[in-house]
DRENKOLSE-353156 format. One line per 10 residues: for each residue x, y, z of N, C-alpha, C, O. Coordinates in Angstrom, 1 decimal. Example, Ala and Ser with C-alpha at 12.3 -4.5 7.8 and 13.67 -1.06 7.14 Angstrom:
! DRENKOLSE-353156
13.2/-5.7/7.8/12.3/-4.5/7.8/13.2/-3.3/7.8/14.2/-3.3/8.5 | 12.8/-2.2/7.1/13.7/-1.1/7.1/12.9/0.0/7.9/13.4/1.1/8.0
***
This chain:
! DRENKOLSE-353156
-6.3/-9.2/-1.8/-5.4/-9.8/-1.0/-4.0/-9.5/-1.5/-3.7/-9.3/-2.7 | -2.9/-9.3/-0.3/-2.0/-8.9/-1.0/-0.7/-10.6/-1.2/-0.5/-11.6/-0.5 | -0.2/-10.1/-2.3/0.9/-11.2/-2.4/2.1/-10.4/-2.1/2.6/-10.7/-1.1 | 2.7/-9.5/-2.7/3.7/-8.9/-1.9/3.9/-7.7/-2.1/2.8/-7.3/-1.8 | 4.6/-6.8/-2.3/4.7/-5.2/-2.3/3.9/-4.6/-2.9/3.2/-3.7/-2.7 | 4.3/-5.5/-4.2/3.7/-4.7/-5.5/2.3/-5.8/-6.5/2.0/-6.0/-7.6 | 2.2/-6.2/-5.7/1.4/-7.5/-6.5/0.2/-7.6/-5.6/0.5/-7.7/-4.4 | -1.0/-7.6/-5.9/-2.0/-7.8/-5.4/-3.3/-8.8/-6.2/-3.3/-9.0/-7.4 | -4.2/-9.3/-5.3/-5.5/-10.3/-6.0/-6.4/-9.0/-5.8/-6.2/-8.3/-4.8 | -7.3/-8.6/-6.7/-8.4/-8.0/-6.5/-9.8/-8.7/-6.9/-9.7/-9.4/-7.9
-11.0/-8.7/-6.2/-12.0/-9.2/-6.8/-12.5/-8.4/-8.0/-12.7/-7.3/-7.6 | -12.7/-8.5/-9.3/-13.3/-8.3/-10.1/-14.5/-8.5/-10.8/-14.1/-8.9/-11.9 | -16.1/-8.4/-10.7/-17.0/-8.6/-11.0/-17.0/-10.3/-10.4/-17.2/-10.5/-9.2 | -17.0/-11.3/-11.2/-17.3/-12.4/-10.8/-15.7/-13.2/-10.1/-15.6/-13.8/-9.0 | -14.6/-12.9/-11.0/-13.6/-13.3/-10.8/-12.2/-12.7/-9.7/-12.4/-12.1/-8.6 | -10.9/-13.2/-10.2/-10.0/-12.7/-9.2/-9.2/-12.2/-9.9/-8.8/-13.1/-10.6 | -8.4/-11.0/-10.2/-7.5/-10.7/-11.0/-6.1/-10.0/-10.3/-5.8/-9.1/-9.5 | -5.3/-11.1/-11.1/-3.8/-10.4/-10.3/-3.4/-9.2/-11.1/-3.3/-9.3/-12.3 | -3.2/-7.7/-10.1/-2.8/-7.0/-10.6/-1.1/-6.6/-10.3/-0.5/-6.8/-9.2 | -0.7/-6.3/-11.0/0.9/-5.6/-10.8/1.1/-4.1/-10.7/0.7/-3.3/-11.7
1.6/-3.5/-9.6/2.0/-1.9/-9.4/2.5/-1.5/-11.2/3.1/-2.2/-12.0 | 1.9/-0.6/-11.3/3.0/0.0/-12.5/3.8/1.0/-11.9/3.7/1.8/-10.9 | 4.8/0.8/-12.7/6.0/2.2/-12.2/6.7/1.6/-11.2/7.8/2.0/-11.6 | 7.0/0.9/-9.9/7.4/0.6/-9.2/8.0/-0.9/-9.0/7.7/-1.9/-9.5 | 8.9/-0.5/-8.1/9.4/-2.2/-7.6/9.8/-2.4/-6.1/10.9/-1.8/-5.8 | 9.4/-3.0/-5.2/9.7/-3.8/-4.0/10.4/-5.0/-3.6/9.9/-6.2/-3.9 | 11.2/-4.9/-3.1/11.9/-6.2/-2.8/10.9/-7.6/-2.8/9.7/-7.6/-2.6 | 11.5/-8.7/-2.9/10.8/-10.2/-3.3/10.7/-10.7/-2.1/11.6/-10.6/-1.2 | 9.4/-11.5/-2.1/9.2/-12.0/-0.7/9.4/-13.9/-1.2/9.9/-14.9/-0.7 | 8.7/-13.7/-2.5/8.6/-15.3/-2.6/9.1/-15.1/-4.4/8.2/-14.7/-5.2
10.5/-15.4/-4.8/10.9/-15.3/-5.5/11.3/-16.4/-6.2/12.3/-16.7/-5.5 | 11.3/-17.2/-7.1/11.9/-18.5/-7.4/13.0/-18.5/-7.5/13.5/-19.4/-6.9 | 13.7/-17.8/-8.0/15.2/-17.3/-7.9/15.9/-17.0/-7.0/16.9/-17.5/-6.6 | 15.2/-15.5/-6.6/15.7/-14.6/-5.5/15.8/-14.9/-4.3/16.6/-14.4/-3.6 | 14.6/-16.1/-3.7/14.1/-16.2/-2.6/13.4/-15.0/-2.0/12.8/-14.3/-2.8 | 13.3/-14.7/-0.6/13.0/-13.6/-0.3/14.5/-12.7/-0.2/15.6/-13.2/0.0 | 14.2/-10.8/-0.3/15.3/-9.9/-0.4/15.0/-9.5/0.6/13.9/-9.7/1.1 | 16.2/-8.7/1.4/16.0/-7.7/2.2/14.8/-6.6/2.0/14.8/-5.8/1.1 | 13.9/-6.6/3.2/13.0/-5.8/3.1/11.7/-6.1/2.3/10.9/-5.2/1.8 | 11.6/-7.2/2.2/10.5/-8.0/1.2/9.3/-8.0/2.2/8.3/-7.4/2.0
9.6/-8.6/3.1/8.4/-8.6/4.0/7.7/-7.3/4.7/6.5/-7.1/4.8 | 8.5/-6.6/5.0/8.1/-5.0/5.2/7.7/-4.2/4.2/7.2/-3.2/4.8 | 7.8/-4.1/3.0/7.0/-3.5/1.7/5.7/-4.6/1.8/4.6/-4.0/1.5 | 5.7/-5.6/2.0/4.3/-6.1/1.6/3.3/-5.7/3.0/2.1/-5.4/2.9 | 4.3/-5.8/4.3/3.7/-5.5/5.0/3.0/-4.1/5.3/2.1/-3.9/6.2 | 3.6/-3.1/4.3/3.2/-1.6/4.4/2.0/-1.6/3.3/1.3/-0.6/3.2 | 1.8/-2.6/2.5/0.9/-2.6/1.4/-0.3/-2.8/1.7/-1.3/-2.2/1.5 | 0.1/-4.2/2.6/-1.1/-4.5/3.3/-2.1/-3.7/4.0/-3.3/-3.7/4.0 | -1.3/-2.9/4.6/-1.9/-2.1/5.7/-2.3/-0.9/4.4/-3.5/-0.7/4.7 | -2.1/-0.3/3.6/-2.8/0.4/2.7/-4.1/0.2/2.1/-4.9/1.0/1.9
-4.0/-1.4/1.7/-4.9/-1.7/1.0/-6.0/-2.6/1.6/-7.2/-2.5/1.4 | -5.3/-3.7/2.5/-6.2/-5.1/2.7/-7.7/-4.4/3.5/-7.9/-3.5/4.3 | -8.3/-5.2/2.8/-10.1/-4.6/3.3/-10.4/-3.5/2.9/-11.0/-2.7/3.6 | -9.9/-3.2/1.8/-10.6/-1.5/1.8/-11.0/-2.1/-0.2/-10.6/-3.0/-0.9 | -11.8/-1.0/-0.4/-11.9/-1.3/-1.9/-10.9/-0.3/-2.5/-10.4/0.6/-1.8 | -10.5/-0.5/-3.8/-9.4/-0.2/-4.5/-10.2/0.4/-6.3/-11.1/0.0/-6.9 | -9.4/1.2/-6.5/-9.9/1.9/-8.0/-8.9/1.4/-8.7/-7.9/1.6/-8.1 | -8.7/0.7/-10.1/-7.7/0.2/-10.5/-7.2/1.8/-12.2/-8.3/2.3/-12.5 | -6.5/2.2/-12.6/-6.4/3.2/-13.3/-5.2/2.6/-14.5/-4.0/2.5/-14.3 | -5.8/2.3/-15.5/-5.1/1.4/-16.4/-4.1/2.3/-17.5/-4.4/3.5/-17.6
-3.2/1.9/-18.2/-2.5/2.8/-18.6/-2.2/2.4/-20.3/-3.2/2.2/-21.0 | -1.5/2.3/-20.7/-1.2/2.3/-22.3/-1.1/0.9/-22.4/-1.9/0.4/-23.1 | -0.2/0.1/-22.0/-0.3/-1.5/-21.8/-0.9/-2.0/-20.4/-0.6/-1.8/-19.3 | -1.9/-2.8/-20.8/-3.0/-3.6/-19.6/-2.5/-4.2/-19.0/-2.7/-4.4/-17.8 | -1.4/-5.1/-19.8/-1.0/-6.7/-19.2/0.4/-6.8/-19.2/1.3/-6.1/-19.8 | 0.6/-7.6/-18.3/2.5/-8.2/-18.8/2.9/-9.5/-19.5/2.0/-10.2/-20.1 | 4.0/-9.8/-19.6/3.7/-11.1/-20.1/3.5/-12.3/-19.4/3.3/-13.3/-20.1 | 3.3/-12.3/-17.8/2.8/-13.3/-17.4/1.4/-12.9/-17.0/0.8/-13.5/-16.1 | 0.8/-11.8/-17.7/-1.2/-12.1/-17.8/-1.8/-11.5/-16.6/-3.0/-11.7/-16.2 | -0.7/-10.3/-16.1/-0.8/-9.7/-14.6/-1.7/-8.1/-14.8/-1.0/-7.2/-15.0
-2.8/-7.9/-14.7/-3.3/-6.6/-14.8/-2.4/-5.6/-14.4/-1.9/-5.6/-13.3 | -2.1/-4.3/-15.5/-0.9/-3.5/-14.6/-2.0/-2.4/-14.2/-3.1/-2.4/-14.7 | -1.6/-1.6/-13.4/-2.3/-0.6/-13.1/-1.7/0.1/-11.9/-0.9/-0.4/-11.2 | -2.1/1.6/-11.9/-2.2/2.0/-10.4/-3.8/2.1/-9.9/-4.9/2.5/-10.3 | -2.9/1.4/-8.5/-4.0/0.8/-7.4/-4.5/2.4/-6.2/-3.9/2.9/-5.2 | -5.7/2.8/-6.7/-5.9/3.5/-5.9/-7.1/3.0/-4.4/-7.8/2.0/-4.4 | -6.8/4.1/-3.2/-7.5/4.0/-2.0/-8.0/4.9/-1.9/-7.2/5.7/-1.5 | -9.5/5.5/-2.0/-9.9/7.2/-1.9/-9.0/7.7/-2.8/-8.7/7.2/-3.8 | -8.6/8.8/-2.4/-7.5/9.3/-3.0/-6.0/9.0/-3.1/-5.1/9.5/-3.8 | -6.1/8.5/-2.4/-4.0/8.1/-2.6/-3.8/7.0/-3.5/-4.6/6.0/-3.5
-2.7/7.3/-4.3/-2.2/6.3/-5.2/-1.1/5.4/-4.0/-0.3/5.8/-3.2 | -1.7/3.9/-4.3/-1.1/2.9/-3.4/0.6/2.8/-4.0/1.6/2.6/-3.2 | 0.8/2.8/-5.5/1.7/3.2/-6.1/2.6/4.3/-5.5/3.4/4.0/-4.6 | 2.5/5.6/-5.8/2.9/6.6/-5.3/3.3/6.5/-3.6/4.5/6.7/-3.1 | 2.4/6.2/-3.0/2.5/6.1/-1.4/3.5/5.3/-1.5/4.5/5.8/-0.9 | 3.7/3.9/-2.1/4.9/3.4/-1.5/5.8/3.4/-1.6/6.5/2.7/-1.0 | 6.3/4.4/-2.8/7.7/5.1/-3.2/7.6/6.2/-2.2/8.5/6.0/-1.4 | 6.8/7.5/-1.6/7.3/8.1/-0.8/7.5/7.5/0.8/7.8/7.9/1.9 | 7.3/6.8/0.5/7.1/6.0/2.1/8.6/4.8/2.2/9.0/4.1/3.1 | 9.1/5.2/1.1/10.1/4.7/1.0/10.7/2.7/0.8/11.8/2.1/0.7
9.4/2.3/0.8/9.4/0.7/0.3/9.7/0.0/-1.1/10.3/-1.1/-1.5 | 9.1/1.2/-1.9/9.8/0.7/-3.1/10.2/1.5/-3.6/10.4/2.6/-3.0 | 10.7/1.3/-5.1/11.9/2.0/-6.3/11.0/2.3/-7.2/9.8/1.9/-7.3 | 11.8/3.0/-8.1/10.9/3.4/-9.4/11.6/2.7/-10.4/12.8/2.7/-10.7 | 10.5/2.0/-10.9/11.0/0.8/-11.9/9.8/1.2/-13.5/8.6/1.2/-13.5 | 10.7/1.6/-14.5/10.2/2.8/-15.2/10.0/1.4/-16.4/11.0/0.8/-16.7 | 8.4/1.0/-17.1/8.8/0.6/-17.9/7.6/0.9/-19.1/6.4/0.7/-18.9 | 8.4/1.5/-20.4/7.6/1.9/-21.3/6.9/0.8/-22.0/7.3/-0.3/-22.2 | 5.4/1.7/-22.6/5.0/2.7/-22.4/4.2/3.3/-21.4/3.6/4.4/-21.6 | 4.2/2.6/-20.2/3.8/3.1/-19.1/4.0/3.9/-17.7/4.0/3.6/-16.5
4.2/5.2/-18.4/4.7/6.6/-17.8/4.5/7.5/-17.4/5.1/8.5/-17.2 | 3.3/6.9/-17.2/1.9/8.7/-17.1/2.5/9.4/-15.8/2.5/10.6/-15.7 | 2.9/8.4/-14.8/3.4/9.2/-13.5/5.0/9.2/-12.9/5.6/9.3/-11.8 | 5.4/8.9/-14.4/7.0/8.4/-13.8/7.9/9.7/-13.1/8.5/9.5/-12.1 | 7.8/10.5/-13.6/8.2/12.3/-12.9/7.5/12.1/-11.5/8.4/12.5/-10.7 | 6.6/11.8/-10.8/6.1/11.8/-9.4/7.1/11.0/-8.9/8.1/11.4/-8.3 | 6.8/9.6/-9.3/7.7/8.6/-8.7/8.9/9.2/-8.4/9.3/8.8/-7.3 | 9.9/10.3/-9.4/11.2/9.9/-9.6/11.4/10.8/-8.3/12.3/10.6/-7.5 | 10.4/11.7/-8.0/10.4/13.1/-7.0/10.2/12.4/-5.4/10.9/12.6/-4.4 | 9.2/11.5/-5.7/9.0/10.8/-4.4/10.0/9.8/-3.9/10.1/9.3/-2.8
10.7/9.7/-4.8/11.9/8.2/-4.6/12.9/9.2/-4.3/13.4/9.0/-3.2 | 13.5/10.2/-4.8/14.2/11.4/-4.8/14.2/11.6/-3.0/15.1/11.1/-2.2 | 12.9/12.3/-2.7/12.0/12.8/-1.0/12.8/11.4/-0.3/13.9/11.4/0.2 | 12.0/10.6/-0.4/12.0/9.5/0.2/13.9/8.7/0.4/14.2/8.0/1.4 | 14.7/9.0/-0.4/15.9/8.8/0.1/16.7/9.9/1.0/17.3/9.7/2.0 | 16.7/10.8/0.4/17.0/11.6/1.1/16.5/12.3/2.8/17.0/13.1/3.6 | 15.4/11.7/2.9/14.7/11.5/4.1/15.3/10.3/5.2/15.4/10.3/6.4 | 15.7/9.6/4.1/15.9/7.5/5.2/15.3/7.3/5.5/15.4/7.0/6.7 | 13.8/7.4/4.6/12.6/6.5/5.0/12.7/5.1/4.7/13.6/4.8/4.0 | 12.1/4.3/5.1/11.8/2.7/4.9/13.2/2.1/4.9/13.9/1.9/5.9
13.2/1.7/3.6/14.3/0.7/2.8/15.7/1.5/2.6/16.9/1.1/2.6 | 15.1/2.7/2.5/16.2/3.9/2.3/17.5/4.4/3.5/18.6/5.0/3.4 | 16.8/3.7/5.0/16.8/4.3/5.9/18.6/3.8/6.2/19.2/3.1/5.3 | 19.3/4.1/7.2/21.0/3.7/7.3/20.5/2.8/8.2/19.6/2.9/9.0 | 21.2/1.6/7.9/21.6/0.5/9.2/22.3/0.6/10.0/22.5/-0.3/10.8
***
């Protein structure tokens, strides 16, 4: 299930585990702070449509967890990284945080592509 861009529930053997995008960031839909941002609902909405109902491969990296207890990972579909896709697709940003870096050079190329395109979030008003 998705909660918003970058944040998803996956079923896990018996349980439910919140996972968090690694590498990336999407605007806030339900923020305690922030409220929702511009473009919050349209990243989660493009997420959705990548992911909801389909099974997902989770690909764990040097740190597992965050400090609020969030599985990090990239979320794969077949083959596309759901991570990756939503930096070139233009919904989210590359939000770099060590030591979790194995793909930060893709991201920086796809976020690179993706602005200079005026895809998504990138795009002129």
């Amino acid at each position: 299930r998705v909660v918003d861009g970058d944040t998803i529930h996956v079923r896990i053997d018996a349980g439910v585990a919140k996972v968090r995008y690694i590498g990336v960031n999407t605007p806030e839909v339900h923020h305690p702070t922030k409220g929702e941002e511009p473009g919050g609902r349209e990243a989660a909405e493009v997420n959705r449509r990548l992911i909801e109902g389909k099974t997902v491969r989770l690909e764990l990296d040097v740190q597992e967890r965050d400090r609020y207890g969030r599985l990090l990972a990239y979320v794969w579909v077949g083959d596309v990284m759901v991570n990756a896709e939503l930096v070139r697709l233009g919904y989210a940003q590359v939000m770099t945080v060590p030591p979790n870096v194995r793909y930060q050079q893709l991201f920086l190329k796809l976020q690179r592509e993706a602005r200079e395109a005026g895809r998504g979030l990138w795009r002129s008003t």
